[in-house]
ChimeraX commands (.cxc) that place a marker at each C-alpha (Angstrom):
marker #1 position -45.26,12.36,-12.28 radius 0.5
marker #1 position -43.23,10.47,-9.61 radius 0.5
marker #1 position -45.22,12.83,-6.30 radius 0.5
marker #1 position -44.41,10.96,-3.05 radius 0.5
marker #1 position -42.69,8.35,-4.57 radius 0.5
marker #1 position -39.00,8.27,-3.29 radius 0.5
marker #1 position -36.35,6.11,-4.01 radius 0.5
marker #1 position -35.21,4.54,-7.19 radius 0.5
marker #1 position -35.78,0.53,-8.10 radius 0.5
marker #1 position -32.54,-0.29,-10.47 radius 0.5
marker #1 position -34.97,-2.26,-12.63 radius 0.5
marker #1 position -35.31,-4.86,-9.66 radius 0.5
marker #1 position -37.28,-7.00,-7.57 radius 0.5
marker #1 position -37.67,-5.43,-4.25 radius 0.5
marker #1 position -36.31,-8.94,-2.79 radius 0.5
marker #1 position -33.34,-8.19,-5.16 radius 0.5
marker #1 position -33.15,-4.75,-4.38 radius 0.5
marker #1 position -33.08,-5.49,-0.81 radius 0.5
marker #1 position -30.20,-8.17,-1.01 radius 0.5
marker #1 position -28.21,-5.75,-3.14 radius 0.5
marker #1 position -28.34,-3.24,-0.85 radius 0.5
marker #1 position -27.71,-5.92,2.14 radius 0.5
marker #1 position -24.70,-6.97,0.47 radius 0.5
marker #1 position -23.22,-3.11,-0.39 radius 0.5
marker #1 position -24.03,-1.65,2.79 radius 0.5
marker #1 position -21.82,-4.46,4.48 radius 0.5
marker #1 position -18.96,-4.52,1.80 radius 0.5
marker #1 position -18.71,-0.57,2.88 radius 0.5
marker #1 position -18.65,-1.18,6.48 radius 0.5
marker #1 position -15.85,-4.02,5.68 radius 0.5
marker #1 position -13.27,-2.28,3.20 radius 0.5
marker #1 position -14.64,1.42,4.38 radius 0.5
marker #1 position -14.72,2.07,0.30 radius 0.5
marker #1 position -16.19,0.74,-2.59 radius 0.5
marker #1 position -16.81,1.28,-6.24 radius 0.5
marker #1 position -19.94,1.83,-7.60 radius 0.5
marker #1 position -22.41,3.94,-9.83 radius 0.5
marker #1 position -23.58,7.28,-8.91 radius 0.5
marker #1 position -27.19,6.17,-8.54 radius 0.5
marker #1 position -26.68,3.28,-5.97 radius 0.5
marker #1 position -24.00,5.03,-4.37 radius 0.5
marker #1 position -26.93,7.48,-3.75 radius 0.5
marker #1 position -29.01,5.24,-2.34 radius 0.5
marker #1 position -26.92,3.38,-0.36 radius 0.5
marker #1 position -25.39,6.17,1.54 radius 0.5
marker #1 position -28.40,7.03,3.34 radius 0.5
marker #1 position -28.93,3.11,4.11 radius 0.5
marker #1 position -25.38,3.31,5.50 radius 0.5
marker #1 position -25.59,6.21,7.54 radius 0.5
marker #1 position -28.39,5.00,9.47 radius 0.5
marker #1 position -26.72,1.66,10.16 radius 0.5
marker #1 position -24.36,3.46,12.18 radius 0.5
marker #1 position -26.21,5.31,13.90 radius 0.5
marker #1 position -28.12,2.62,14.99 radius 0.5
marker #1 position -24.49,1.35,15.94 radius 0.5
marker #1 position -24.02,4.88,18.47 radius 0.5
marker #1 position -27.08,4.19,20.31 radius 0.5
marker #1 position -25.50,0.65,20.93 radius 0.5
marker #1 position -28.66,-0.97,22.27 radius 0.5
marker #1 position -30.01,-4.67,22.13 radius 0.5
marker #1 position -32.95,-3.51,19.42 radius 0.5
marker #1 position -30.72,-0.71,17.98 radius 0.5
marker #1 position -28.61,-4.16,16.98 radius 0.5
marker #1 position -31.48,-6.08,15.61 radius 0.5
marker #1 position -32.33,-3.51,13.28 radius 0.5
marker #1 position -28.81,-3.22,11.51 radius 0.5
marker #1 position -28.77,-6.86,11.48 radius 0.5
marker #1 position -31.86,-6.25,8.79 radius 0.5
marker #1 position -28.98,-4.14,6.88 radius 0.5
marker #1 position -25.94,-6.13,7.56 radius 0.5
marker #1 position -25.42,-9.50,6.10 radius 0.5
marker #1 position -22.24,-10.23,8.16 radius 0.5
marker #1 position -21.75,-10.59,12.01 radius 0.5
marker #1 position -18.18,-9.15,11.71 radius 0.5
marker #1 position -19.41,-6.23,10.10 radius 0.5
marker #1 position -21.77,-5.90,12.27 radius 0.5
marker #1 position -19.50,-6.56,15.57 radius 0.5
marker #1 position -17.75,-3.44,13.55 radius 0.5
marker #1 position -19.98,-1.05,13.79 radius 0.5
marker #1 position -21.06,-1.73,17.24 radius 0.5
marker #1 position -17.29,-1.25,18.33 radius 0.5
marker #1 position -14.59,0.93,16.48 radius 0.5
marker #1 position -17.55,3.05,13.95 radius 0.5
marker #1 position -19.56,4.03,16.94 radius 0.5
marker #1 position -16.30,5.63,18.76 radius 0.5
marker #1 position -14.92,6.82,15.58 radius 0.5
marker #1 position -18.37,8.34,15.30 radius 0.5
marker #1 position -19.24,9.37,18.78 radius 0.5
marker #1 position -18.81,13.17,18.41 radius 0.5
marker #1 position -19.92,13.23,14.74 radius 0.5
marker #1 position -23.91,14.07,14.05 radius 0.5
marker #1 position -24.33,12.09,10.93 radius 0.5
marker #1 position -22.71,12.82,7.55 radius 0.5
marker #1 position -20.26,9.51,7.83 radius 0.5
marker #1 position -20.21,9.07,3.66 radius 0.5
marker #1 position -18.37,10.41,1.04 radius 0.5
marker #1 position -18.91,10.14,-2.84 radius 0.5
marker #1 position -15.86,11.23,-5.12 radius 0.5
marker #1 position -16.83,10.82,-8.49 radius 0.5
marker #1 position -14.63,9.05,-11.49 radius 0.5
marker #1 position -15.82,10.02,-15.00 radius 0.5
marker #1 position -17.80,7.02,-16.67 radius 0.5
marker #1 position -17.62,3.55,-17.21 radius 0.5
marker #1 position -16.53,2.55,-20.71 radius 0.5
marker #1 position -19.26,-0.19,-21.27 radius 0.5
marker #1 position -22.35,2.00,-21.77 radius 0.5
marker #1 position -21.13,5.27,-19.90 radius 0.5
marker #1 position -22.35,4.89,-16.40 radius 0.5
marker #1 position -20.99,7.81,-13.81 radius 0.5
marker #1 position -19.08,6.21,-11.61 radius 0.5
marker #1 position -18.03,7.21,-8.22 radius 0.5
marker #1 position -16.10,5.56,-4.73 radius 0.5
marker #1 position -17.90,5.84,-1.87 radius 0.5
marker #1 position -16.08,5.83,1.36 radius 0.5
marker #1 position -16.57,6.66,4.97 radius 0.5
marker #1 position -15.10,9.93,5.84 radius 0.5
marker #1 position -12.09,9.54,8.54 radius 0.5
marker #1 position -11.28,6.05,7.98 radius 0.5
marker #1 position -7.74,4.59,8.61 radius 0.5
marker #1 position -4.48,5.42,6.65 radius 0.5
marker #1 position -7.06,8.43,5.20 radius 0.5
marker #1 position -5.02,11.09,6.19 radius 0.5
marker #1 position -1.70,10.33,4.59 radius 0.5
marker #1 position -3.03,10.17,0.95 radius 0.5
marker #1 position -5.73,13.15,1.39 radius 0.5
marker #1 position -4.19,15.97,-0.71 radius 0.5
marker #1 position -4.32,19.72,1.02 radius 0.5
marker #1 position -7.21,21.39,0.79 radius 0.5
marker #1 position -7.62,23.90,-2.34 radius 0.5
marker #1 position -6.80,27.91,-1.62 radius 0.5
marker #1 position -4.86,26.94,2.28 radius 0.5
marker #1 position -1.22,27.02,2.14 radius 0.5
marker #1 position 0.56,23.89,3.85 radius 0.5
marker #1 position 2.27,24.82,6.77 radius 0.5
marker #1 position 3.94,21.60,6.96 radius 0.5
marker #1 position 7.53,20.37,5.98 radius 0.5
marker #1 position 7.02,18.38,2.62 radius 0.5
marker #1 position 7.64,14.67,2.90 radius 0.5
marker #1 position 9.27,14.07,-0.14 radius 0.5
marker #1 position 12.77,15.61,-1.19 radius 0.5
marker #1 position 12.26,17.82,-4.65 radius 0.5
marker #1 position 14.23,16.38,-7.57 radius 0.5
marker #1 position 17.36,17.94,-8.62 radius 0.5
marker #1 position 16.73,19.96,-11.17 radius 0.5
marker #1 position 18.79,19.45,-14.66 radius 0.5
marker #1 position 21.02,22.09,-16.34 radius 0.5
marker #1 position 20.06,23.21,-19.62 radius 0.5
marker #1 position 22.94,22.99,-21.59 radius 0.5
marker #1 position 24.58,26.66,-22.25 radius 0.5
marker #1 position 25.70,28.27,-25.41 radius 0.5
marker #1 position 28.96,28.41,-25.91 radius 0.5
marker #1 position 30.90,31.85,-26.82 radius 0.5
marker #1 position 33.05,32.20,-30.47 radius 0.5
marker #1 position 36.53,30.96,-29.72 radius 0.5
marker #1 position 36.62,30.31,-26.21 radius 0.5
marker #1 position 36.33,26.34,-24.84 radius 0.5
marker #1 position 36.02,23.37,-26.38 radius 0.5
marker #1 position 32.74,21.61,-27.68 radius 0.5
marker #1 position 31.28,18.32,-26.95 radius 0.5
marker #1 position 30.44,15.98,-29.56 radius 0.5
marker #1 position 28.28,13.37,-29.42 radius 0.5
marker #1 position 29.22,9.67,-28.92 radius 0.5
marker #1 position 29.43,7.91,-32.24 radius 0.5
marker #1 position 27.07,5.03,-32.83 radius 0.5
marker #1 position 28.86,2.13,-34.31 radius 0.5
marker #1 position 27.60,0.08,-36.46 radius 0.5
marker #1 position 27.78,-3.91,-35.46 radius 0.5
marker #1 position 29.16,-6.30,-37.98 radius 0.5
marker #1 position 26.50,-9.97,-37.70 radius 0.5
marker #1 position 27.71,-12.45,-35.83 radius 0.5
marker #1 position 27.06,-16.29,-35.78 radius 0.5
marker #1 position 24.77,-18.33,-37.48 radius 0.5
marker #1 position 22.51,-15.39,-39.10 radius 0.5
marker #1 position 25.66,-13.93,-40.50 radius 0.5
marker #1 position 26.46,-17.32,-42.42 radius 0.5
marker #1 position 22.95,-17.88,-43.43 radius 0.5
marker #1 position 22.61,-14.15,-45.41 radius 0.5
marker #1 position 26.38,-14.73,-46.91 radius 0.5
marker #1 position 25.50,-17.96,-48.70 radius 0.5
marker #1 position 22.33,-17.12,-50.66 radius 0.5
marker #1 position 24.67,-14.30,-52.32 radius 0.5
marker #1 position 27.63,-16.79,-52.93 radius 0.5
marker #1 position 24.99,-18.90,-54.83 radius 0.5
marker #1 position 23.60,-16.82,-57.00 radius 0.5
marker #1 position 26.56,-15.61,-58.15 radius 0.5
marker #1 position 27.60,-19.34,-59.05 radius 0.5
marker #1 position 24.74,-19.45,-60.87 radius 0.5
marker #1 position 25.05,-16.64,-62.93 radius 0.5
marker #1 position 28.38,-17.82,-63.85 radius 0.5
marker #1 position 27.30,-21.45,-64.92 radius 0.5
marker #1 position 24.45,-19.59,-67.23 radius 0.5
marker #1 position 27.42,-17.79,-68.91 radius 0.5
marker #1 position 29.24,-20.69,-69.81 radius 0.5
marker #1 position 26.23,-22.25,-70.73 radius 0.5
marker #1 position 25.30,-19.78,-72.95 radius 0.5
marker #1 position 29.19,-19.16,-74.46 radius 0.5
marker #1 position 29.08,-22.75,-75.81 radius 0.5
marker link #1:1,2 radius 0.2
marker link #1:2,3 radius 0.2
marker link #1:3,4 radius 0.2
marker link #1:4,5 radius 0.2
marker link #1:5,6 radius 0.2
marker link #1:6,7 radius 0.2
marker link #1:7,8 radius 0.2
marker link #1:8,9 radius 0.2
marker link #1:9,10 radius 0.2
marker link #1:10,11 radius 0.2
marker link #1:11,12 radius 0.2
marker link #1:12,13 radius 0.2
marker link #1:13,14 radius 0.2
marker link #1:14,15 radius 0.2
marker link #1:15,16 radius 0.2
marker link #1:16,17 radius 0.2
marker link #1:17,18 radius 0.2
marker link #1:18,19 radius 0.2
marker link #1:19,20 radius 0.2
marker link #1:20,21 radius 0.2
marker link #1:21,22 radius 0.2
marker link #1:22,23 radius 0.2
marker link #1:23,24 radius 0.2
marker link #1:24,25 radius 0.2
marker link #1:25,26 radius 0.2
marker link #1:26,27 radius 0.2
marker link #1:27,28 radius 0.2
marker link #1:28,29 radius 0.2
marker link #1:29,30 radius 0.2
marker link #1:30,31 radius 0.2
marker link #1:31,32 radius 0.2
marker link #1:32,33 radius 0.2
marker link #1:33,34 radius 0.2
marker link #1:34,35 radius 0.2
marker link #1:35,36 radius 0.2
marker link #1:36,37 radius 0.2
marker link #1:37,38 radius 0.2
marker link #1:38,39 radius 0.2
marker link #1:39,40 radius 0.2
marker link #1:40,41 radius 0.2
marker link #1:41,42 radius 0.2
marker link #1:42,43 radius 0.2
marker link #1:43,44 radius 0.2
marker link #1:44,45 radius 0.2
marker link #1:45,46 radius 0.2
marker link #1:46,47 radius 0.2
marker link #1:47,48 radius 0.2
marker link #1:48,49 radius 0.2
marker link #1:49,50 radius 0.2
marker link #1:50,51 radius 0.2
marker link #1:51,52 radius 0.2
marker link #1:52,53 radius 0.2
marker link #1:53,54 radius 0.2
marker link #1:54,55 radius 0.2
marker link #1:55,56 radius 0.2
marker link #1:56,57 radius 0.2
marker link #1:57,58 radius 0.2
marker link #1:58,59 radius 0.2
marker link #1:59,60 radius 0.2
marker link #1:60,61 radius 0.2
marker link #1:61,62 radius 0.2
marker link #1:62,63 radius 0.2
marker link #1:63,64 radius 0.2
marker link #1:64,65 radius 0.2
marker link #1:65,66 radius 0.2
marker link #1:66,67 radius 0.2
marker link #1:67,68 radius 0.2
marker link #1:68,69 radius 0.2
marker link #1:69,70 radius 0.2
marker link #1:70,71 radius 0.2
marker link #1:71,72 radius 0.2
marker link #1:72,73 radius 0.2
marker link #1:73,74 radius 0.2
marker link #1:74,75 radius 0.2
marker link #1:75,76 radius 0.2
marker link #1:76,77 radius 0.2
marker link #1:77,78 radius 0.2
marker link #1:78,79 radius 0.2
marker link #1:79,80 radius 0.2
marker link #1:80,81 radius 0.2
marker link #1:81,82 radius 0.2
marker link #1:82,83 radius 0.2
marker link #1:83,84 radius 0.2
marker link #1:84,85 radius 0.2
marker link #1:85,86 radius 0.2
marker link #1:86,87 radius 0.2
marker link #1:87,88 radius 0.2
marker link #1:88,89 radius 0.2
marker link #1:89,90 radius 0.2
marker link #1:90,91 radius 0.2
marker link #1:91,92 radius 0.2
marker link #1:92,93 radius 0.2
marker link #1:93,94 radius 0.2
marker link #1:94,95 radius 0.2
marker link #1:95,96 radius 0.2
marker link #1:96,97 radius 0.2
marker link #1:97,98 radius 0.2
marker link #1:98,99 radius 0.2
marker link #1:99,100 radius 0.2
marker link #1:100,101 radius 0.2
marker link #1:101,102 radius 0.2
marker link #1:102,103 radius 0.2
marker link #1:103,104 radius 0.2
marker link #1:104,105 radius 0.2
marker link #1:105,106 radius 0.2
marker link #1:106,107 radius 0.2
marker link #1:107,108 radius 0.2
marker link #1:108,109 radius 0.2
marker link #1:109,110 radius 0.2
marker link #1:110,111 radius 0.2
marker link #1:111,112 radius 0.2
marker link #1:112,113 radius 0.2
marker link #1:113,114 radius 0.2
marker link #1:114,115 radius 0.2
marker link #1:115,116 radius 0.2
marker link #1:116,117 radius 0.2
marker link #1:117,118 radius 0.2
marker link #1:118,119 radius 0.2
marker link #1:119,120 radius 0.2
marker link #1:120,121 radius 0.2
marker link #1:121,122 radius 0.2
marker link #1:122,123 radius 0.2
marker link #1:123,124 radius 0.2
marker link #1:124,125 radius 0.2
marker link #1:125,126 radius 0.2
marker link #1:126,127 radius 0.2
marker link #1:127,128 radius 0.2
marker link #1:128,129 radius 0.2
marker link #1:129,130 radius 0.2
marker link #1:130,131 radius 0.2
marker link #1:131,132 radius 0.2
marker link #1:132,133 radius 0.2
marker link #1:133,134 radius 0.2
marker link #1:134,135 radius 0.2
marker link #1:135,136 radius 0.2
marker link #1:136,137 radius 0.2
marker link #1:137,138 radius 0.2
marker link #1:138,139 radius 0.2
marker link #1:139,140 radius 0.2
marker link #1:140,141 radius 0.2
marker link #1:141,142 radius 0.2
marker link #1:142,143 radius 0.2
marker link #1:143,144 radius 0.2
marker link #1:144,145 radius 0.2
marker link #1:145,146 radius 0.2
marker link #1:146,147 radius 0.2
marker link #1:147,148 radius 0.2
marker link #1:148,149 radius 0.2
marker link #1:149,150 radius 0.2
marker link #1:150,151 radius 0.2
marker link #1:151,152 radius 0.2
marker link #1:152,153 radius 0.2
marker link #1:153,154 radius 0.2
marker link #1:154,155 radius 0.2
marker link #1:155,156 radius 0.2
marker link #1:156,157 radius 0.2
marker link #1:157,158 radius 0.2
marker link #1:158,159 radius 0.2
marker link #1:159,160 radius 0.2
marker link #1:160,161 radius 0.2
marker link #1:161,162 radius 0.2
marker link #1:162,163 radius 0.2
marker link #1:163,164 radius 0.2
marker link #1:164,165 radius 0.2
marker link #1:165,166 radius 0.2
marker link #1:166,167 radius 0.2
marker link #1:167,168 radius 0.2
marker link #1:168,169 radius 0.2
marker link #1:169,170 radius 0.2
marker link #1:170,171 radius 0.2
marker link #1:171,172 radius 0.2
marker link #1:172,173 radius 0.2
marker link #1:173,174 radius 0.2
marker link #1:174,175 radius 0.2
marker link #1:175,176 radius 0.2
marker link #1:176,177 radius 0.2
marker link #1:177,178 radius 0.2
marker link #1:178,179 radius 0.2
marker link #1:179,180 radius 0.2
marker link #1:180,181 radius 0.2
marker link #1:181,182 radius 0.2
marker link #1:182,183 radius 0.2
marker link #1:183,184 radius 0.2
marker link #1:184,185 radius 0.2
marker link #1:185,186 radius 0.2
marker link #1:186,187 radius 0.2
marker link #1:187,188 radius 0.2
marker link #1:188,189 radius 0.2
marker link #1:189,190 radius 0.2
marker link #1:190,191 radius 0.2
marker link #1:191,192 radius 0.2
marker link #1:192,193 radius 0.2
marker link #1:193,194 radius 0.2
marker link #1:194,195 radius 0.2
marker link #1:195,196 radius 0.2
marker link #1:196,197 radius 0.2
view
């Protein structure tokens, strides 16, 4: 039994476990979502969520210790800056997992994990399940298409339906199928006469 012994080790180093983790915790902070499996994802979102943190208390050693989790001085200029006032009000909870089904290759669960209120977020979010939306919809309804009616004995006149026509071939591929047929036919004839004499 496993007593006291949290977190899992992906079958790694802990130097490779460490840089794996570097490197996802600042590819979130960078594109704000990521795909991954459920296990890291679980991992990594507590890794994540403590990097900002460190980024609302905004202080000279708050900064050295995310630079042990960020790999990238953008990202970390990023969480310094627009994360901590996205954050401010917020008291932790910054991740989201959504899960995906599983990966063809040997069936892994996978799952995006994203931070919650992140740009251009709250155009695709669908309404919440069980509220009614109180807003106009965006997008006009499509007409919908009348199902033809049936027609009463005697009265009106009914529709056919276009007749297909059939082409005739044209050019080269035309010639090409006549000629075999021409010369067979020659040659059946020359094997009568043959024959005859």
């Amino acid at each position: 039994m496993r007593h006291l012994k949290a977190g899992r080790k992906f079958g790694r180093t802990s130097a490779h476990r460490k840089a794996l983790f570097r490197n996802m915790v600042t590819a979130l902070i960078e594109r704000e979502r990521i795909r991954t499996t459920l296990a890291k994802a679980k991992e990594l979102r507590g890794k994540v969520e403590k990097t900002i943190t460190l980024g609302k208390k905004g202080t000279l050693h708050a900064r050295r210790h995310a630079l042990r989790l960020v790999a990238d001085r953008d990202s970390l200029k990023k969480i310094f800056g627009p994360l901590a006032e996205r954050y401010a009000n917020r008291p932790g909870g910054y991740t989201r997992i959504i899960k995906l089904g599983h990966r063809h290759g040997d069936d892994a669960p996978m799952v995006f994990i994203e931070l919650v209120d992140r740009e251009g977020e709250a155009v695709s979010k669908p309404p919440a399940k069980g509220k009614k939306d109180t807003k106009a919809p965006t997008q006009k309804a499509a007409p919908e298409k009348s199902k033809p009616t049936k027609e009463k004995k005697g009265g009106g006149e009914k529709k056919k339906a276009p007749e297909k026509k059939a082409k005739a071939p044209t050019g080269k591929t035309a010639t090409k199928k006549a000629v075999p047929a021409k010369k067979k036919e020659k040659k059946k004839d020359d094997n009568d006469k043959g024959g005859k004499k």
